[in-house]
C-alpha positions, 0 to 999 in steps of 0.5 A: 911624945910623953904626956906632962904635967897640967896646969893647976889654973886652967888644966891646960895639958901639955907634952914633957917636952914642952913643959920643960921649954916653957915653964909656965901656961901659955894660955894668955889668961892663966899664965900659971907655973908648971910643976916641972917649972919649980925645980932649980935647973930644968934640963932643955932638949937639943936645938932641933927639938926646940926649934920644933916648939920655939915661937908657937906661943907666946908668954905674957906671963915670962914677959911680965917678970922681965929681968926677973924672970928665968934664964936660958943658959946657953953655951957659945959655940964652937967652943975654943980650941983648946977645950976640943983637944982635950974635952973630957973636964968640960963635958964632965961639968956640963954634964952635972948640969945637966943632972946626966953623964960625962958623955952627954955633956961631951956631945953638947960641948963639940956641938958646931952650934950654941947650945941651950943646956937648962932653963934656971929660975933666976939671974942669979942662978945663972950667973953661978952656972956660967961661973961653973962653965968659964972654970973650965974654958967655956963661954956662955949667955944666959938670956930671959927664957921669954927673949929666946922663944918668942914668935919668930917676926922678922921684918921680911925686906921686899925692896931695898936701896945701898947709899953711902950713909945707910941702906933703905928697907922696904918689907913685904908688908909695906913697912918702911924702915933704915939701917945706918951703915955705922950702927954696930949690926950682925950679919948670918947667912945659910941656906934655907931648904924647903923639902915636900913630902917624897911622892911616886913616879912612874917610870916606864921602860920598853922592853928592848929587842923587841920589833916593832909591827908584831902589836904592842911592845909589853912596857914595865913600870918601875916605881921611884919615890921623889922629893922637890927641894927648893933652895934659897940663900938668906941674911939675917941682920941683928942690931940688937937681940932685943929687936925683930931681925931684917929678913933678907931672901935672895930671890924675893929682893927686889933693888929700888932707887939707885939698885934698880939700875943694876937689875939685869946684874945676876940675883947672886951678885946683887946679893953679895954685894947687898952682904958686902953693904950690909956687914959690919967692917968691925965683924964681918958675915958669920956664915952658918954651917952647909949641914944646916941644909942637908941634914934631915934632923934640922928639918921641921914640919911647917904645914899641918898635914907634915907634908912639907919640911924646912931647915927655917925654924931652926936657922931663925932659932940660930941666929936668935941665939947667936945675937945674944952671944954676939951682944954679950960679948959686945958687952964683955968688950965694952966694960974691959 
């Protein structure tokens, strides 16, 4: 990772990376511009390596501009049809905005997720790059920069209760909360993955023919690395981007109320079933991609020491971004 610039308020060192995601100091006090912040368009990196970064800090002073503020454009994707048979104008246009070749706007557009392409200054400058993206078929969101790399705090539900009306929440926290069954919601499934770091067995094999009586039969060890992997289904449930999503982890759901009644019934029944209560007649569960759980690059580390590894952050930051296109075409529908 190259070093970047320092922050001309506090002195505040950050990596390139970073400083391109961010834009501004995130020391709480300072809340400075950084140099690369003052170009026109900013190029971001690619999902995973901003899944990596996303929620470690949190802006105050993004948050303080509020509409104001710069803008994240970020493609909706997979993109229609018509734009994957024929690509190449596409890719050339995202291209140029990202300020590189026709080939890598072409690997950003056939991406099966959203991608976010450049961190711009203002509304107004976003609004001209998705003019830009929509000559050429392609649909995009530009939130607030602030909106989209907040902390991850999801209201994590323990316990749970499904009634005609609406669906009670009881979180890991003992927060209590409710989800009326005819408030317009989206719902995204996947698969979250925990990886600990690959560790040495010892396998020992006898060596065979030999009899038994005559001392001890000579062994051979054979070494083998292992990894564990523990794998879980989980449900994200947006009503609004704007507002912290309900976390659903199968087997960390406990039924109360009338549920508690079908306890014996198996955790994967009782979860689709909760999906089936939950998801929203008018648009029905959105289920990520399988590769999200077995491709390492969407794994990041979640302990200091890296020793263990985890396709959440980069699921959470999925489905942040699938809320926005959500509640932008949401938008677009309610003003035709």
């Amino acid at each position: 990772v190259r070093a970047g610039p320092t922050c001309a308020g506090c002195g505040a060192r950050y990596h390139e990376e970073c400083a391109q995601i961010f834009g501004s100091c995130a020391v709480r006090a300072c809340g400075g511009e950084l140099e690369l912040a003052r170009a026109v368009a900013q190029v971001l990196p690619r999902l995973a390596g901003l899944a990596r970064r996303v929620g470690r800090c949190e802006l105050t002073g993004l948050s303080a501009l509020g509409e104001g503020g710069p803008r994240m454009l970020v493609l909706d994707l997979p993109c229609p049809p018509e734009v994957r048979r024929n690509p190449g104008p596409a890719a050339q246009v995202v291209g140029e905005l990202l300020g590189q070749s026709a080939y890598d706007g072409r690997m950003r557009v056939l991406s099966p997720f959203p991608e976010p392409l450049v961190r711009l200054r203002s509304a107004a400058e976003a609004e001209r790059a998705q003019a830009r993206l929509a000559e050429v078929g392609l649909r995009s969101v530009a939130p607030r920069v602030d909106e989209v790399i907040r902390p991850f705090r999801p209201f994590c539900v323990l316990r749970y209760d499904i009634g005609p009306e609406r669906v009670l929440l009881e979180s890991t926290r003992g927060e209590r909360a409710e989800l009326p069954r005819s408030r317009p919601r989206l719902v995204l499934t996947s698969g979250i993955v925990v990886r600990t770091a690959p560790h040495t067995a010892k396998l020992f094999q006898h060596r065979p023919g030999l009899a038994y009586g005559r001392g001890r039969a000579p062994t051979r060890i054979a070494r083998k690395p292992r990894d564990h992997r523990e794998h879980q289904l989980c449900a994200y449930v947006y009503t609004s981007p704007k507002e912290p999503p309900f976390l659903f982890l199968h087997r960390e759901l406990e039924p109360f109320g009338r549920e508690a009644d079908r306890a014996t019934v198996p955790e994967g029944i009782r979860f689709r079933r909760l999906l089936d209560a939950l998801s929203d007649p008018a648009d029905p569960v959105r289920v990520l991609p399988e590769v999200l759980c077995g491709n390492e690059a969407f794994f990041v580390p979640t302990d200091n020491l890296g020793k263990k590894r985890s396709n959440a952050p980069f699921v959470a930051l999925v489905a942040r971004l699938q809320a926005h296109l959500w509640a932008a075409a949401k938008e677009r529908k309610g003003a035709a």
